[in-house]
C-alpha positions in Angstrom: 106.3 78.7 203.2 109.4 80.9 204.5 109.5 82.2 200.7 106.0 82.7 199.9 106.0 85.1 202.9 109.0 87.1 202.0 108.5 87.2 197.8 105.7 89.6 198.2 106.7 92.6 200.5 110.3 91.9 198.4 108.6 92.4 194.9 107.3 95.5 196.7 109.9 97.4 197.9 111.6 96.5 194.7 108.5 98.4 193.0 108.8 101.1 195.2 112.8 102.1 195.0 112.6 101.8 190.9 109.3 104.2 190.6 111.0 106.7 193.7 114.4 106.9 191.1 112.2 107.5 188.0 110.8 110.5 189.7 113.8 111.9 190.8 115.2 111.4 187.4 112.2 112.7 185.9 112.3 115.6 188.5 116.0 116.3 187.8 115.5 116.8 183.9 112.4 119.1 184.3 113.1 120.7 187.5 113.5 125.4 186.4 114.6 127.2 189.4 112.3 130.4 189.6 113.4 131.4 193.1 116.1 134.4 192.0 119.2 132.2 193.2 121.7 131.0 191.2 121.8 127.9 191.9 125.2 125.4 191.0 123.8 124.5 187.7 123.6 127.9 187.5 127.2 128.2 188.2 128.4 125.6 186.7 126.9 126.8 183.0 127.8 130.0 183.6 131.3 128.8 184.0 131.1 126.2 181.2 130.0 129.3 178.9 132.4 131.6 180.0 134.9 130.5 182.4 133.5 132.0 185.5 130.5 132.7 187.2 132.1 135.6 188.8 130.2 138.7 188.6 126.6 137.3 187.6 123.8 138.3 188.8 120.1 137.6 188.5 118.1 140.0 186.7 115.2 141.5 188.5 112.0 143.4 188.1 111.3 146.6 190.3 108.9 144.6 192.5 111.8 142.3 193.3 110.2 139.3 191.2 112.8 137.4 188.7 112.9 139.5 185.0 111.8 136.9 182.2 110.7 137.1 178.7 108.9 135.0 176.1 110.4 131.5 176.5 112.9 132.9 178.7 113.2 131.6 182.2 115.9 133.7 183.8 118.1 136.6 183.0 122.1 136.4 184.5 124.1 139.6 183.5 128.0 140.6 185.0 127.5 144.3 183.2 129.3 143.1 180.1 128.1 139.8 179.4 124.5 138.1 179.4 123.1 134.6 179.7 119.4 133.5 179.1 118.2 130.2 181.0 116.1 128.8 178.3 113.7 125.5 178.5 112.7 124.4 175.3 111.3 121.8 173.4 113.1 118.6 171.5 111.6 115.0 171.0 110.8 115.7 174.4 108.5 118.1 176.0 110.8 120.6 177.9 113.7 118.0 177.2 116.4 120.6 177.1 117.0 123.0 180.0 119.7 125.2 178.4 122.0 128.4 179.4 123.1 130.5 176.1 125.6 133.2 176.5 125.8 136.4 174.8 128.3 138.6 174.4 128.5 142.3 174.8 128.4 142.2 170.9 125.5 140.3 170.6 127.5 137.1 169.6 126.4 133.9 171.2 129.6 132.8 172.9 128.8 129.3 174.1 125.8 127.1 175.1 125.7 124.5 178.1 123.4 121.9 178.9 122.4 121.6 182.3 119.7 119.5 182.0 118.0 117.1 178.9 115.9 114.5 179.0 116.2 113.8 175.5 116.6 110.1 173.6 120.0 108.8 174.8 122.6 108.0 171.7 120.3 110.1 169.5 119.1 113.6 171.2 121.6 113.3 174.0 124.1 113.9 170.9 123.1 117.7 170.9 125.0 117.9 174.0 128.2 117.2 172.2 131.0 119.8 172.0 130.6 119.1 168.0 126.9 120.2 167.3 127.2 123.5 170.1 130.2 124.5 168.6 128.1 125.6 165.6 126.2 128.4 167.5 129.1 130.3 168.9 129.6 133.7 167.1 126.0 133.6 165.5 124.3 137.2 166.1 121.1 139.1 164.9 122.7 141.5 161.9 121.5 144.8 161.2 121.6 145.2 157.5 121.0 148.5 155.1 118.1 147.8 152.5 119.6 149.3 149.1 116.1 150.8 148.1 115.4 152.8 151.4 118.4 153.1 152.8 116.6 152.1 156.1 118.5 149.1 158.7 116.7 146.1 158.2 116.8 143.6 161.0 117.8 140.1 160.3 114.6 137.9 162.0 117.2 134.9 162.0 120.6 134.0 161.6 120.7 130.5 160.1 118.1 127.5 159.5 116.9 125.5 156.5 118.3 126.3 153.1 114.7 127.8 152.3 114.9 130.0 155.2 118.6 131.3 154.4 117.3 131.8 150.7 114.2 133.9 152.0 116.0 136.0 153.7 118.7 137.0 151.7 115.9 137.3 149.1 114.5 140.3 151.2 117.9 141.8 152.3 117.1 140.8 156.0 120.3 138.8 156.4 124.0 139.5 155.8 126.7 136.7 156.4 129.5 139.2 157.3 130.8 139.8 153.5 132.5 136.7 153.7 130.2 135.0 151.0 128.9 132.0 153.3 125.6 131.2 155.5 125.1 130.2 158.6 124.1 127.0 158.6 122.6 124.3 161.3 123.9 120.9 160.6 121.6 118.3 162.7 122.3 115.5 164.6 121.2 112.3 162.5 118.2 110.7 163.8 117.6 113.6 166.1 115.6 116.3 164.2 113.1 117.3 166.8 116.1 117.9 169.3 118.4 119.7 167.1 115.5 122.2 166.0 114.5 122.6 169.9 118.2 123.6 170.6 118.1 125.8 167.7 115.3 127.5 168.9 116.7 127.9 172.1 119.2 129.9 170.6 117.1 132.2 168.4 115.1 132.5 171.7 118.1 133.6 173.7 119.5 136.1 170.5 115.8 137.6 170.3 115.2 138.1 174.0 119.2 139.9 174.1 118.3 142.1 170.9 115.0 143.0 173.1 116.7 143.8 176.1 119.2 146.4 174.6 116.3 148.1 172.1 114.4 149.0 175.6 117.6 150.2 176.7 118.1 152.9 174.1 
């Protein structure tokens, strides 16, 4: 009698604490900041990217509202350096909440993860040292077309062999002289999330070579 009372409310509660921690997990890996502070995963990417947070501030339009662009969340700048708070696609809908840095030379210098509610063991890989370690130093390149002499703006830096082949078909990419390609090398069994972490990073390199053309 005792345990025919008790089973119910227990079954219950149980019910209630494991849906209360899926929302807060599913609250923590889709959660963007949009208030203009930089918050400590903030901090902490900046520092992961560039080994301080020192100096960063939040970019901000004249009306005092936080500056974004296309698929750009937030702007973070220390004068020299720039980061771009990105939320992008993989398997997942808005499964990877990324920070890119970019140096003053247009170079992506690093990439951290702050948030990804991706497949664990397959898209979770992405987050591995290995796979972001393939971004850093990739830029936009301005190259000279030989028949008008004009610079010709690279619209990508590395993707699918096709892509690579495209481009250097129409003189819109340069690989430094050095007679390679940038190339993305996926995590296996995790397409979807490799491609949404490469287009993070075109995202971030696009919005960057934006930001300095409205500066000149």
């Amino acid at each position: 009698m005792f345990k025919d009372k008790i089973k119910p409310p227990l079954v219950l509660t149980l019910i209630c604490l494991i849906t209360c921690g899926l929302l807060v997990a599913a609250y923590e890996a889709t959660y963007v900041d949009n208030t203009g502070v930089i918050t400590e995963k903030l901090t902490s990417g900046l520092t992961e990217v560039f080994g301080s947070a020192d100096g960063f501030e939040m970019l901000k339009n004249d009306d005092g509202s936080v500056k974004t662009c296309e698929g750009v969340t937030s702007i973070l700048s220390d004068g020299t350096n720039t980061a771009f708070e990105i939320t992008a696609d993989g398997y997942s809908t808005g499964g990877l909440h990324v920070l890119v840095g970019v140096d003053e030379n247009g170079s992506v210098c690093g990439v951290s993860i702050m948030t990804i509610g991706e497949t664990p063991g397959l898209g979770t890989k992405v987050q591995n040292e290995e796979f972001l370690s393939q971004f850093k130093g990739v830029k936009y390149e301005m190259t000279i077309s030989e028949e008008s002499g004009e610079p010709v703006k690279a619209k990508a830096v590395w993707g699918s062999r096709a892509e690579i082949t495209s481009l250097k078909m129409n003189a819109q990419l340069e690989d430094g002289g050095n007679g390679s390609s940038f190339t993305l090398d996926a995590v296996t069994g995790a397409t979807f999330s490799s491609n949404g972490m490469y287009t993070a990073v075109k995202t971030a390199l696009a919005a960057y070579d934006e930001m300095k053309g409205s500066e000149q």
